[in-house]
Each structure stands twice: as C-alpha cells, then as structure tokens.
TORKOL-4160 file (C-alpha; in steps of 0.2 Angstrom, whole numbers, padded with zeros to 4 digits, m for minus):
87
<pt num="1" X="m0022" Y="m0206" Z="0191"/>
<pt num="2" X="m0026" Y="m0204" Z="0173"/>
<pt num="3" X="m0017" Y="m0195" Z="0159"/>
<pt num="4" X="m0022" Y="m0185" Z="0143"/>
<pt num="5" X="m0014" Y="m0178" Z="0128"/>
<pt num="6" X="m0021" Y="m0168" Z="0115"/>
<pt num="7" X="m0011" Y="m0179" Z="0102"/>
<pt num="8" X="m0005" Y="m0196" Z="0098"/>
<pt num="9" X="0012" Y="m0188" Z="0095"/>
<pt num="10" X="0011" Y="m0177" Z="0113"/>
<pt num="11" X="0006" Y="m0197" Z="0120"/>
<pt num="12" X="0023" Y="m0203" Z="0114"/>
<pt num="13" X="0034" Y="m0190" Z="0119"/>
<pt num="14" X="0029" Y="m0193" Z="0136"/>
<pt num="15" X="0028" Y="m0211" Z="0136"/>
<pt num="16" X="0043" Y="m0211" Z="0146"/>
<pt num="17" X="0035" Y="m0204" Z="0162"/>
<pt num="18" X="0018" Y="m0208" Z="0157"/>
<pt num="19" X="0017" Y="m0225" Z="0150"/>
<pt num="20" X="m0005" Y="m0223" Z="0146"/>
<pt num="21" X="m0011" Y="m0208" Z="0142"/>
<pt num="22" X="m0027" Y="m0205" Z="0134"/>
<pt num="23" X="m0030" Y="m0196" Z="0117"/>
<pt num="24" X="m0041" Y="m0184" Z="0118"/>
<pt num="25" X="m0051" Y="m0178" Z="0101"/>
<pt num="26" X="m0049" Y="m0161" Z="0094"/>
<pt num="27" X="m0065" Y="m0153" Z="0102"/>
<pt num="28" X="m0068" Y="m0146" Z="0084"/>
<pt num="29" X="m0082" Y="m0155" Z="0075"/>
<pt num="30" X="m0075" Y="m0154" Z="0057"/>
<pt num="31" X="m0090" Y="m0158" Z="0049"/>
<pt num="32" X="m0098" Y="m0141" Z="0053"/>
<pt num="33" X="m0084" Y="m0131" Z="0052"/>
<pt num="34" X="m0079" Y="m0131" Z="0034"/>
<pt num="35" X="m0065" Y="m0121" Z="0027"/>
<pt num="36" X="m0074" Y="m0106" Z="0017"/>
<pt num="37" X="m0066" Y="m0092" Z="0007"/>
<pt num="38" X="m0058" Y="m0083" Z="0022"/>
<pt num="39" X="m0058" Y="m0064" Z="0024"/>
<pt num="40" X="m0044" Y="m0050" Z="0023"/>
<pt num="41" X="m0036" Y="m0052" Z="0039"/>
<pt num="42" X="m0026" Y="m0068" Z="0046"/>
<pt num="43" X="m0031" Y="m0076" Z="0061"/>
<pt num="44" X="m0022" Y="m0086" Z="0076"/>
<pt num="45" X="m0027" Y="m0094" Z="0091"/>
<pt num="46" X="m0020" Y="m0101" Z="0106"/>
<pt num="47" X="m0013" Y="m0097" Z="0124"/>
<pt num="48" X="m0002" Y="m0080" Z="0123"/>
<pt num="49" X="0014" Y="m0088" Z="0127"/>
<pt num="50" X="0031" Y="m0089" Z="0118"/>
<pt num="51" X="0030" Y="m0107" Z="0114"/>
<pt num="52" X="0014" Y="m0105" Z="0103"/>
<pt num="53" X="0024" Y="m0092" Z="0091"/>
<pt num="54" X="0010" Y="m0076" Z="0090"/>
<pt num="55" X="0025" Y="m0067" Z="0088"/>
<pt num="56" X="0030" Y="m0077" Z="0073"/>
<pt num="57" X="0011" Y="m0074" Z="0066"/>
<pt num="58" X="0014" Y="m0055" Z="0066"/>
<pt num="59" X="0030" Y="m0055" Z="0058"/>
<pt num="60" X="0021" Y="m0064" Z="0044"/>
<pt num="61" X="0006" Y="m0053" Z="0044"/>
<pt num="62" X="0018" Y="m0038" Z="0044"/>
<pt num="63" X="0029" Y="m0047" Z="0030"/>
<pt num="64" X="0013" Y="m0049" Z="0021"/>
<pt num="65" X="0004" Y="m0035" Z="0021"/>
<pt num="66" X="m0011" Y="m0041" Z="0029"/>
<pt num="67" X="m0020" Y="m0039" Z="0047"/>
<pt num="68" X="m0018" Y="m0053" Z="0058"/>
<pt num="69" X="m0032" Y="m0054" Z="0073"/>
<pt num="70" X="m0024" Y="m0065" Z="0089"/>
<pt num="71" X="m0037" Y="m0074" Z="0100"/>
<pt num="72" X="m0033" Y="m0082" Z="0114"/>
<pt num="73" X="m0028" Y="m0082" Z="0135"/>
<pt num="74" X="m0015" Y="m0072" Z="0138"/>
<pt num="75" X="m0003" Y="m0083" Z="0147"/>
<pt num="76" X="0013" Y="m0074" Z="0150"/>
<pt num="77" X="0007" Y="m0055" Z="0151"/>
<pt num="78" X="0024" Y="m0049" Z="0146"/>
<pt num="79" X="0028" Y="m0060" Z="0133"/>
<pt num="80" X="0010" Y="m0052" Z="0125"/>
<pt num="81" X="0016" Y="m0033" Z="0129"/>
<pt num="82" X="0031" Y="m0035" Z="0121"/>
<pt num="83" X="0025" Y="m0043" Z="0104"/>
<pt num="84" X="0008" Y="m0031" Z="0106"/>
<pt num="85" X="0022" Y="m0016" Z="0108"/>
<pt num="86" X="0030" Y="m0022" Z="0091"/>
<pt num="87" X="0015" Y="m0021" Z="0081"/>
C-alpha cells in the first residue's frame, strides 16, 4: 500500500500508524493565482462538515457585516442545514 497526506504536518501526526506517507502538493499553482483586491463578500471553501468550521466563517461574516459565499461538497447534510438555517 501507499500513503498520502496533504501536509508535512498531517504526515507526522500519522506517523504512528503510517510510518511513509507521501506529501502531496497543494493542487493550486500559486504563480497564477495571485492575491488581487478582493471583492465585497468573504469567501470559504471546503467539504461541508463540522470539523472544517463554515459555521465559524458565518458567524464572522455575520459579526462583520459582510456576505460570506460557502463552496464546497456538502459532507454532513445536517450539519449544513443547521448552519444554512442560522443564516
């Protein structure tokens, strides 16, 4: 078998169970995707699921005033009606 984690750090924390696993690159080629001077509304991405935090993205939108857009797979359909409910 062969092993891979997004991160260095995910590597080590599994090092235990895993002892070689392969880091595998961000998949985001940062030399065409440059910071620029954003927009109105804040963004975040990721799988819909508790452990990623949307819910804490939309209580800072909601803190802040702004409009927050969430992208991602909805992994744990109700954990996503319940923080799409609160909005």
């Amino acid at each position: 078998m062969h092993f891979s984690a997004v991160s260095a750090h995910t590597a080590a924390a599994w090092r235990h169970i895993v002892p070689a696993a392969t880091v595998v690159p961000n998949g985001i080629d940062t030399r065409r995707w440059q910071p620029g001077r954003g927009g109105e509304d804040l963004v975040w991405s990721g799988r819909i699921v508790p452990e990623k935090g949307a819910h804490l993205a939309i209580e800072v939108a909601e803190q802040s005033g702004r409009g927050l857009r969430i992208v991602g797979p909805v992994g744990d359909a109700e954990y996503f009606e319940e923080a799409h409910s609160a909005t």
